[in-house]
KOLTIPA-174602 format. One record per residue (C-alpha): residue number from 1; y, z, x. Coordinates in steps of 0.25 Angstrom, whole numbers. Each point is the difference from the previous one (the first is absolute). Example, Ala and Ser with C-alpha at 12.3 -4.5 7.8 and 13.67 -1.06 7.14 Angstrom:
REM residues 2
<r nr="1" Y="-18" Z="31" X="49"/>
<r nr="2" Y="14" Z="-2" X="6"/>
END
This chain:
REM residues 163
<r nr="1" Y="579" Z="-494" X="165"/>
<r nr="2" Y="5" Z="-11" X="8"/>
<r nr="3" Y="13" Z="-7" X="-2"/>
<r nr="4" Y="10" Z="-10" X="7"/>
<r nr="5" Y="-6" Z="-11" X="7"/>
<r nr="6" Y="-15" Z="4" X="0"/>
<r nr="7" Y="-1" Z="2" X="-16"/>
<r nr="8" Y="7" Z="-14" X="0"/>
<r nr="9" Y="-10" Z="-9" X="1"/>
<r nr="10" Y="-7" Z="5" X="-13"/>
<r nr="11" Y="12" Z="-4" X="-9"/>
<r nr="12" Y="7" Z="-12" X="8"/>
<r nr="13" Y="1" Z="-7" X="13"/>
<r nr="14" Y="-7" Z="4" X="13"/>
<r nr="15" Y="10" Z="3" X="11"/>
<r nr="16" Y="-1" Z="8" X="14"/>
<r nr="17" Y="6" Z="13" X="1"/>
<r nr="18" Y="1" Z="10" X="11"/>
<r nr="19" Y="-3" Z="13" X="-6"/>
<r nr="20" Y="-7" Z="7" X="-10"/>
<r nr="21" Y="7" Z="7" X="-13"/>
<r nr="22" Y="-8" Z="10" X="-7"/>
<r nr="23" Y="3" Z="8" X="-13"/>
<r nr="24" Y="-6" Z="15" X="-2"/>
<r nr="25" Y="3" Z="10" X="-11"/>
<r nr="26" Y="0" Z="12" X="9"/>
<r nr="27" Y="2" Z="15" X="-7"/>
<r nr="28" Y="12" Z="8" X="9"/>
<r nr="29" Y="-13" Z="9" X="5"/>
<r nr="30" Y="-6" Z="-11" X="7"/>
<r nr="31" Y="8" Z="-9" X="12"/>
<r nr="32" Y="-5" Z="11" X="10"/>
<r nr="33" Y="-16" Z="-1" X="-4"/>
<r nr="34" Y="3" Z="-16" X="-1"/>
<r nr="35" Y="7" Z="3" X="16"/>
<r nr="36" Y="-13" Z="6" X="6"/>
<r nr="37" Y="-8" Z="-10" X="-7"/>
<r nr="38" Y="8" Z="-11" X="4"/>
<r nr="39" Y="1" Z="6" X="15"/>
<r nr="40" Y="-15" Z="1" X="0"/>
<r nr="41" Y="-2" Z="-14" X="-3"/>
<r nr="42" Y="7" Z="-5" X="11"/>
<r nr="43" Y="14" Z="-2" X="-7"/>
<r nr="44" Y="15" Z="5" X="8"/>
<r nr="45" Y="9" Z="3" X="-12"/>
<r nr="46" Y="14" Z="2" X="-2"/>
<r nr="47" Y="7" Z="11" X="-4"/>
<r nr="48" Y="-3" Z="2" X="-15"/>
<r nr="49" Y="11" Z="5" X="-10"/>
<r nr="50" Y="-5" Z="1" X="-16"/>
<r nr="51" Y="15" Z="-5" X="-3"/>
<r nr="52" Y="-1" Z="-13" X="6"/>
<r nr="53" Y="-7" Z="-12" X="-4"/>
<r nr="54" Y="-10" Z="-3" X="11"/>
<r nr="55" Y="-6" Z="3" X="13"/>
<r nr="56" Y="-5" Z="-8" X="11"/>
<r nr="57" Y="-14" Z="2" X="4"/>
<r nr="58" Y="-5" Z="-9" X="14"/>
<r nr="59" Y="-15" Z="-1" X="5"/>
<r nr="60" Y="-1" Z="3" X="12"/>
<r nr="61" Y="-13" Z="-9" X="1"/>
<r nr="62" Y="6" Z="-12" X="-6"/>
<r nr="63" Y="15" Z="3" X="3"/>
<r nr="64" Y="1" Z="-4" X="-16"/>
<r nr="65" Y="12" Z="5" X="-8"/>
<r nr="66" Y="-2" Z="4" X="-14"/>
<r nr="67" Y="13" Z="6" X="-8"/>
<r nr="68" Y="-5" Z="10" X="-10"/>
<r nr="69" Y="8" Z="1" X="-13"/>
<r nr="70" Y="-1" Z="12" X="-8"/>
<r nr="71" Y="14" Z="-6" X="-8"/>
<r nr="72" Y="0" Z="-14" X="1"/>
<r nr="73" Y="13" Z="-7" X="-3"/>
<r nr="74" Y="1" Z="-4" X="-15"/>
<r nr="75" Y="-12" Z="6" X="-5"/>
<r nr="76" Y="-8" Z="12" X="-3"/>
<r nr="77" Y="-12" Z="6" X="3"/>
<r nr="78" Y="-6" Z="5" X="-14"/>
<r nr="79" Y="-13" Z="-1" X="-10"/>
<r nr="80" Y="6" Z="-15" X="-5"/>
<r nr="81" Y="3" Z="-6" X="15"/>
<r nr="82" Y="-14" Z="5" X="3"/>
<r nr="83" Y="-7" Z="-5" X="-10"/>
<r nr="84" Y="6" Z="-13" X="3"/>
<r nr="85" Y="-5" Z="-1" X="13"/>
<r nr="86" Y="-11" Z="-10" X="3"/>
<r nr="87" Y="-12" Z="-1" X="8"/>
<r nr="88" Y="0" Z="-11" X="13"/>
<r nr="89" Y="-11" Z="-5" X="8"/>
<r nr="90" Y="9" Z="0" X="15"/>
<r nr="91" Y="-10" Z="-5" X="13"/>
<r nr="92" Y="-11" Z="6" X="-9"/>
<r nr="93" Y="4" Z="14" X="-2"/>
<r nr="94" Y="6" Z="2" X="-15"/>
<r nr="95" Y="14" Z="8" X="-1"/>
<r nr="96" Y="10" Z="4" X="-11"/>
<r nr="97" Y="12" Z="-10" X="1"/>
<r nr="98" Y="12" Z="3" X="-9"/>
<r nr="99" Y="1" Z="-6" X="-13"/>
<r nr="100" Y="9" Z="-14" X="-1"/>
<r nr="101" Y="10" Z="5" X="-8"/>
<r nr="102" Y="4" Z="11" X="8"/>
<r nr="103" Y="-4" Z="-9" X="12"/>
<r nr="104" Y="12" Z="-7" X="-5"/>
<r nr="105" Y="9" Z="10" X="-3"/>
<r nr="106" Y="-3" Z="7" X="12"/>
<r nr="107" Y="3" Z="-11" X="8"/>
<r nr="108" Y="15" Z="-3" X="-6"/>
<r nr="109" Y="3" Z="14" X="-1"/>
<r nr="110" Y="0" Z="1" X="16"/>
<r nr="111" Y="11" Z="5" X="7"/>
<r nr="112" Y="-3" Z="-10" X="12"/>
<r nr="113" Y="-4" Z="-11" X="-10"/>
<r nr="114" Y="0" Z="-12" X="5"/>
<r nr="115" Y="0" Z="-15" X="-3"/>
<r nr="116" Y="-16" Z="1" X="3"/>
<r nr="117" Y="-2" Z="11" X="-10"/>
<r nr="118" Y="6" Z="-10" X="-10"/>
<r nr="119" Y="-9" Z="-12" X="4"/>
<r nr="120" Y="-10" Z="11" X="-1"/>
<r nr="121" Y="4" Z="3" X="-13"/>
<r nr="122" Y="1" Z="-13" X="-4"/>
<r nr="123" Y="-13" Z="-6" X="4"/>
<r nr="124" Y="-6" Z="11" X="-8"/>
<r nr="125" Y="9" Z="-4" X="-13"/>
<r nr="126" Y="-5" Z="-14" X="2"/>
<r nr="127" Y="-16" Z="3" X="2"/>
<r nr="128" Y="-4" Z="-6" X="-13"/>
<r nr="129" Y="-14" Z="7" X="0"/>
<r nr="130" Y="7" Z="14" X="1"/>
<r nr="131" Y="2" Z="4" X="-14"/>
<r nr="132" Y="13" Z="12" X="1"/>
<r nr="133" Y="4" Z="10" X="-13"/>
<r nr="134" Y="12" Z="-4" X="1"/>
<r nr="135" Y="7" Z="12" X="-10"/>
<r nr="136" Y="-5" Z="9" X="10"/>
<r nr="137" Y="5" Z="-7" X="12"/>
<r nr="138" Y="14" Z="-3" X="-6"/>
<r nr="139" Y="-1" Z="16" X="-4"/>
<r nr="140" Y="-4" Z="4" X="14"/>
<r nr="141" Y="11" Z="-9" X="6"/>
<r nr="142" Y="10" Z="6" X="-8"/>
<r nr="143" Y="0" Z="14" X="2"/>
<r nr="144" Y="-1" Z="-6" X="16"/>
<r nr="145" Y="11" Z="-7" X="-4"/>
<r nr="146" Y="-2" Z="-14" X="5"/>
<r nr="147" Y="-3" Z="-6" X="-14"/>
<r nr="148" Y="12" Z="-11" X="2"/>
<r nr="149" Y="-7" Z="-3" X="11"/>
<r nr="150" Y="-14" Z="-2" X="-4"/>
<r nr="151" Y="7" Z="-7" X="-10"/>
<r nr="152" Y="4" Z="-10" X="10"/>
<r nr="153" Y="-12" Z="-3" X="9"/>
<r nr="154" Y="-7" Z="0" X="-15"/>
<r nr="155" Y="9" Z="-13" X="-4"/>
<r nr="156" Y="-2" Z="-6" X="17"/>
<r nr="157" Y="-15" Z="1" X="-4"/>
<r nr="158" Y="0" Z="-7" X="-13"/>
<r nr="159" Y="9" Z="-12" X="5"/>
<r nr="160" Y="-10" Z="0" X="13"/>
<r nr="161" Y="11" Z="3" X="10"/>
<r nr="162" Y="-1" Z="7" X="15"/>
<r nr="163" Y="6" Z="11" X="4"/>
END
């Protein structure tokens, strides 16, 4: 499912970003299948390793850059993440973007975050056509540990404030 700056546009503001960030559930077995795939598509990747987060994948067509998350930062890939996902229409192909509450959490949880992630985060707060389960993003954002700061940006959006 797509995350960071592609999934934003579905929750808050549009805004340009340089590459793509992707989220996988991937089972140990799989990165070399997913490798050989990748390689025959026309991808470069770099070296994978099922401890870290995330790997880069470049297109060697399109010179694109596409970070592949199987342990996104804040969040976890299960059954409930999953089945919040959503559906988006994106130049007229449909792909899974992450849900916005783990979009949010995912984006304060980030060990780079910076103060774009939390204009990100706050356009999506103040979006008044997005409806958010807000128990289950104060939950998520707790075991992430970044509830005090949801808790912020959360009083910036009700008082209508920038980042």
């Amino acid at each position: 499912m797509l995350i960071g700056g592609y999934a934003l546009p579905a929750y808050g503001l549009v805004r340009a970003t340089v590459d793509i960030d992707i989220a996988i559930a991937m089972r140990l077995t799989e990165p070399t299948h997913l490798e050989q795939e990748l390689t025959k598509a026309g991808f470069q990747i770099s070296s994978f390793s099922p401890e870290a987060p995330c790997f880069i994948v470049t297109s060697t067509k399109t010179v694109a850059e596409i970070e592949v998350w199987t342990k996104p930062d804040g969040i976890v890939i299960d059954a409930e993440c999953l089945r919040r996902r959503r559906k988006a229409k994106i130049r007229k192909r449909e792909y899974w973007i992450i849900g916005p509450e783990d979009f949010i959490v995912n984006k304060l949880s980030r060990r780079d975050r910076r103060i774009q992630d939390e204009a990100d985060v706050l356009s999506v707060l103040t979006n008044n056509r997005l409806k958010l389960d807000l128990p289950y993003l104060q939950s998520v954002a707790e075991r992430a540990g970044v509830l005090p700061l949801l808790k912020a940006l959360e009083k910036r959006a009700k008082q209508g404030s920038p980042i």
